[in-house]
N, C-alpha and C positions, 0 to 999 in steps of 0.2 A: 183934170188933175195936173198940176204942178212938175213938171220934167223933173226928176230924181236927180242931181249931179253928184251927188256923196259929199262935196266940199263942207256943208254944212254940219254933215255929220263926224266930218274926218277935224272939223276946228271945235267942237264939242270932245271929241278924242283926246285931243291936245290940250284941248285948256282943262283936263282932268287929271294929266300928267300934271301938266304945269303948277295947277294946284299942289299937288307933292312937295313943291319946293326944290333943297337937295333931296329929297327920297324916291323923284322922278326926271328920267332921262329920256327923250326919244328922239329920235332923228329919223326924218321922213326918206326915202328912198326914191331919187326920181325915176320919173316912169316915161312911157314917152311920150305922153301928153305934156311931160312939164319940161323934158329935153328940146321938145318943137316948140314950146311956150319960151325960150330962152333963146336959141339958137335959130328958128326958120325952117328947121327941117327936122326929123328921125335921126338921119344919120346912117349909114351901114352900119350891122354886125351893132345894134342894140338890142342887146337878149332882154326878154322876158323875168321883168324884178318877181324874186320874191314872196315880197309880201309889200306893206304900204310901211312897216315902218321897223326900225329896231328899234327894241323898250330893253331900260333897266330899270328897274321900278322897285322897292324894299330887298335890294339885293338877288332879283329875278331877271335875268336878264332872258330875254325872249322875241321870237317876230311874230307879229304882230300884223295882221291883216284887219282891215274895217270895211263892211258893206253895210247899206241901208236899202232898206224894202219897205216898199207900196202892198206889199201882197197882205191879202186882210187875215188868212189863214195860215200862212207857212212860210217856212223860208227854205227857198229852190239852191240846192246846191250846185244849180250851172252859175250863181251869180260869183263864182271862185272862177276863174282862169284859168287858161290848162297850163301854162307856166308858176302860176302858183299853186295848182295841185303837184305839177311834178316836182318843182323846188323844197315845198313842205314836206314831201313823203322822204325825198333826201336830208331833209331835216330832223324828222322824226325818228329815223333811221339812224340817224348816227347819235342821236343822244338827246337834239335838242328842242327846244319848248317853242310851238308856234299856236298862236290864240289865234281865233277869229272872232271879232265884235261886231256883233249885228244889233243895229237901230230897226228898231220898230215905228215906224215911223207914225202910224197912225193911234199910236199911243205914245209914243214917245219912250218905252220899254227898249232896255238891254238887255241882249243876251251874250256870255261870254261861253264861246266851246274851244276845244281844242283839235286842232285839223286830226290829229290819231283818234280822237270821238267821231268826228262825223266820219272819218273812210270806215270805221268799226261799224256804225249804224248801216251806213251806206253796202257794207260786205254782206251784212247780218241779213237787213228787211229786201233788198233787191233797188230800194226806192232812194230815189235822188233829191227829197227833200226830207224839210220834218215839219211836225204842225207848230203852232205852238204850244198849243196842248201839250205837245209831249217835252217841252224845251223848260219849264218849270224849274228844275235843278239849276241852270246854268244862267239865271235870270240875275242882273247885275244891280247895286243900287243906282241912285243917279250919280254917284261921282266915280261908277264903272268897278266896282268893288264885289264881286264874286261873291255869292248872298250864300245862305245855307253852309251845306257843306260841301260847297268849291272854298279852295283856297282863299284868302285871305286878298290876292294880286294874284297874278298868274306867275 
């Protein structure tokens, strides 16, 4: 199987905003992989981003996290970071709207949740992932568009 880098999934991301035209905005947040990709080094005293990106999207402005998963049955909520688990929860807290966009990779399947859904599941069942199975609501079209009755954009 093919090494996962997310890059493939995270320019699929983007070319979905991009698509929007003006009705999407995103700006990627660098990390410290792209800090040492510029610079030679980390750096001291680089905190833990976030999320991978701010979106303004139909007047939504939101952060925006993208992961992609090999896994054939679920998606493992360790593939979040504890800097983006703790910056989300300060995020959620104070008011505002943070997605996470998971690629399925072996189908090619979106799913959009929102980090206050997964800690809520996450509080609820004891367990630290979900099937897919159970992720059906939050299931995205291909141009990342919240299907059913999720929102319209995030």
């Amino acid at each position: 199987m093919k090494k996962n880098t997310g890059k493939p999934t995270e320019a699929l991301f983007e070319s979905s905003i991009n698509a929007l035209g003006k009705q999407g905005y995103f700006y990627r947040i660098k990390d410290a992989a792209a800090i040492k990709g510029l610079t030679g080094s980390v750096g001291a005293g680089v905190d833990a981003t976030p999320a991978d990106y701010i979106c303004a999207v139909r007047g939504k402005t939101f952060f925006a996290e993208v992961k992609s998963t090999q896994h054939d049955t679920l998606f493992e909520f360790k593939l979040l970071k504890k800097g983006q688990n703790a910056h989300g929860a300060q995020i959620v807290a104070a008011g505002g709207a943070y997605w996470v966009f998971i690629h399925r990779m072996s189908t090619g399947d979106w799913y959009c949740v929102s980090m206050a859904w997964i800690r809520l599941h996450e509080s609820k069942t004891d367990r630290k992932s979900m099937a897919w199975t159970e992720m059906g609501e939050f299931k995205c079209s291909t141009e990342l568009t919240p299907a059913g009755s999720r929102p319209q954009w995030p």
